[in-house]
MITI-478116 format. One record per residue (C-alpha): x, y, z; residue in one letter. Coordinates in pm, whole numbers, padded with zeros to 5 digits, always signed. Each point is the difference from the previous one (the first is absolute). Layout:
BEGIN
XYZA/...
//
This chain:
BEGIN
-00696-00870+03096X/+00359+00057-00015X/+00151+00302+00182X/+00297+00134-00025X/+00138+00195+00283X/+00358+00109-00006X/+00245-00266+00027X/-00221-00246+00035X/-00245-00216-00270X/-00274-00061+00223X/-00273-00271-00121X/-00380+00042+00132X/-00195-00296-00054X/-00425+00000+00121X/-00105-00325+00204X/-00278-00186-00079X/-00182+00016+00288X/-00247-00308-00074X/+00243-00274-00023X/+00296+00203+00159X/+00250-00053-00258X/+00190+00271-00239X/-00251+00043-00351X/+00344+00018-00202X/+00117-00369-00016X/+00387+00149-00048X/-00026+00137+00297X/-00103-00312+00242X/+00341-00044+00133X/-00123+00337+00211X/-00279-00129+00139X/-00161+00127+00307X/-00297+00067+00167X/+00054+00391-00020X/-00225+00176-00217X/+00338+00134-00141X/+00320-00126-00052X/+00267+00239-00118X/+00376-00152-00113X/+00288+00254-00023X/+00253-00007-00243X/+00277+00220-00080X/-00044+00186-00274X/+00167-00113-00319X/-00092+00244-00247X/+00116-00186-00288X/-00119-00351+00155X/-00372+00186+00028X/+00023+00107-00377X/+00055-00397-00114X/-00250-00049+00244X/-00269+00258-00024X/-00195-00156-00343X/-00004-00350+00190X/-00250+00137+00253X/-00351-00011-00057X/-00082+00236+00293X/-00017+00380-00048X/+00303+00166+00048X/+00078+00321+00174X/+00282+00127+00018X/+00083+00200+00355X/+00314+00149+00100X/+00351+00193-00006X/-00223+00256-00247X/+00146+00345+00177X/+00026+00217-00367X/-00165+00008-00344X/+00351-00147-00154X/-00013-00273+00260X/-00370-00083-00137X/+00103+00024-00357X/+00306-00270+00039X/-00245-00218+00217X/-00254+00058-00286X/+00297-00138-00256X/+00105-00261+00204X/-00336-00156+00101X/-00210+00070-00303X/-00261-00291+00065X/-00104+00227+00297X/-00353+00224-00038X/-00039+00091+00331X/+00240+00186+00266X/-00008+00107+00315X/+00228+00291+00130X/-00018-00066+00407X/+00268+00193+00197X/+00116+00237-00381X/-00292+00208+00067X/+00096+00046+00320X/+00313+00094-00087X/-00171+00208-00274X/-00336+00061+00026X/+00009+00135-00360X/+00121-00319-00152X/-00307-00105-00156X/-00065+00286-00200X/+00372+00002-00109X/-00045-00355-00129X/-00283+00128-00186X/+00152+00326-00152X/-00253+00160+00156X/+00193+00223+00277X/+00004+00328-00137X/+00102+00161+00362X/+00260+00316+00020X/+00194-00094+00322X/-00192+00268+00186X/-00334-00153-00072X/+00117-00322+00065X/+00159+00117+00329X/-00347+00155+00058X/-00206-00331-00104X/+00204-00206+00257X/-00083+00231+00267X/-00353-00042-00057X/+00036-00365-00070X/+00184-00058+00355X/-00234+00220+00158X/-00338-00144-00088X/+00225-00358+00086X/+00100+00178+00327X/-00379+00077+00085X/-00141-00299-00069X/+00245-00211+00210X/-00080+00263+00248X/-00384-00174-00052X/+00075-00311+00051X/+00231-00031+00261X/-00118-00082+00324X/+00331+00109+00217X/+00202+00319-00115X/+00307-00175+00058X/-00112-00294-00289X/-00082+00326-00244X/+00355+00113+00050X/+00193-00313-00058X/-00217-00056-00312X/+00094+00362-00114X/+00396-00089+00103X/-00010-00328-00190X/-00132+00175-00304X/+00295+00281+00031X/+00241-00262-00050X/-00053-00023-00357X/-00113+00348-00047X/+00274+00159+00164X/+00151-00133-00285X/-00155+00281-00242X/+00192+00250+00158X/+00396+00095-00044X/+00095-00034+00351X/-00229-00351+00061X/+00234-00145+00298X/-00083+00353+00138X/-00343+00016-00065X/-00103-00275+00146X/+00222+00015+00326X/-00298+00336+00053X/-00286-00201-00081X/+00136-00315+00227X/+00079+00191+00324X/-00368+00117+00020X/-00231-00103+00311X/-00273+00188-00082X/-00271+00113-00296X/+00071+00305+00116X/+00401-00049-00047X/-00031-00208-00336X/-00245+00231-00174X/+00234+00306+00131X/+00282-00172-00181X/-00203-00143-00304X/-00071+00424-00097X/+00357+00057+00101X/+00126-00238-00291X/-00249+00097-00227X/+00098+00354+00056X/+00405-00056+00027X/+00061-00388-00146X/+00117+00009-00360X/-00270-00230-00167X/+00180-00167-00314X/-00400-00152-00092X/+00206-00312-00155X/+00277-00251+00052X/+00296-00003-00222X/-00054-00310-00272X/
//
């Protein structure tokens, strides 16, 4: 498979496991006994494009996909491509998906609403899983970095959410920005 993370081409090529050697015959020169070999690159959009119908591999395309104009130019630019993952863009908007689709239909107070729900069932079910309170929160303050970014004062935002020591503190401060924060529910393309 060939993955592309942001500034970097990265090449994943399976092992055979039976006779220890790579199955694709271009890639020998990377042989090892890993079950996985990966080769980074940097990314050369227009390098990838001459590239892209030599591969026999499927292609997905993964990376610096943040808005629905970014997707459309990647779109243009790589048209080979049938398959593409968003990664860290939904992050930064969780709404991205259905933009890309034409199928968000959200008033900013519904979307404002959605996310709320959205972080909340995400807030509960880290909550499940973690064993320690302490891993629950850094999850939670790791996620706030990129949706801190969905409100107008992000730099502020975030400084709340990262100061917190407790699920008592953070979920005090996650209704505080939901009540006062001025959600924007998208980044500017």
């Amino acid at each position: 498979m060939l993955n592309l993370v942001p500034s970097t081409l990265m090449f994943t090529f399976p092992a055979d496991k039976k006779k220890g050697r790579l199955l694709s015959s271009a890639t020998s020169i990377y042989a090892s006994p890993a079950t996985k070999i990966c080769r980074r690159l940097l990314l050369n959009v227009s390098g990838y494009i001459i590239l892209l119908p030599e591969f026999s591999h499927r292609v997905i395309y993964n990376g610096d996909i943040f808005t629905p104009s970014a997707f459309d130019t990647k779109k243009q630019q790589c048209s080979q491509v049938k398959e593409w993952m968003l990664g860290r863009g939904i992050f930064l908007d969780p709404f991205l998906p259905e933009k890309i689709k034409g199928t968000f239909n959200e008033t900013p107070c519904s979307a404002k609403k959605r996310f709320e729900d959205f972080h909340q069932d995400l807030f509960d079910a880290v909550l499940q899983r973690s064993v320690l309170e302490r891993n629950a929160i850094n999850k939670m303050k790791e996620y706030w970095k990129y949706y801190s970014l969905l409100y107008e004062d992000a730099p502020a935002v975030f400084d709340k959410v990262k100061t917190c020591n407790t699920i008592d503190e953070i979920f005090r401060v996650f209704n505080l920005i939901y009540r006062n924060g001025s959600f924007i529910h998208s980044l500017k393309a």
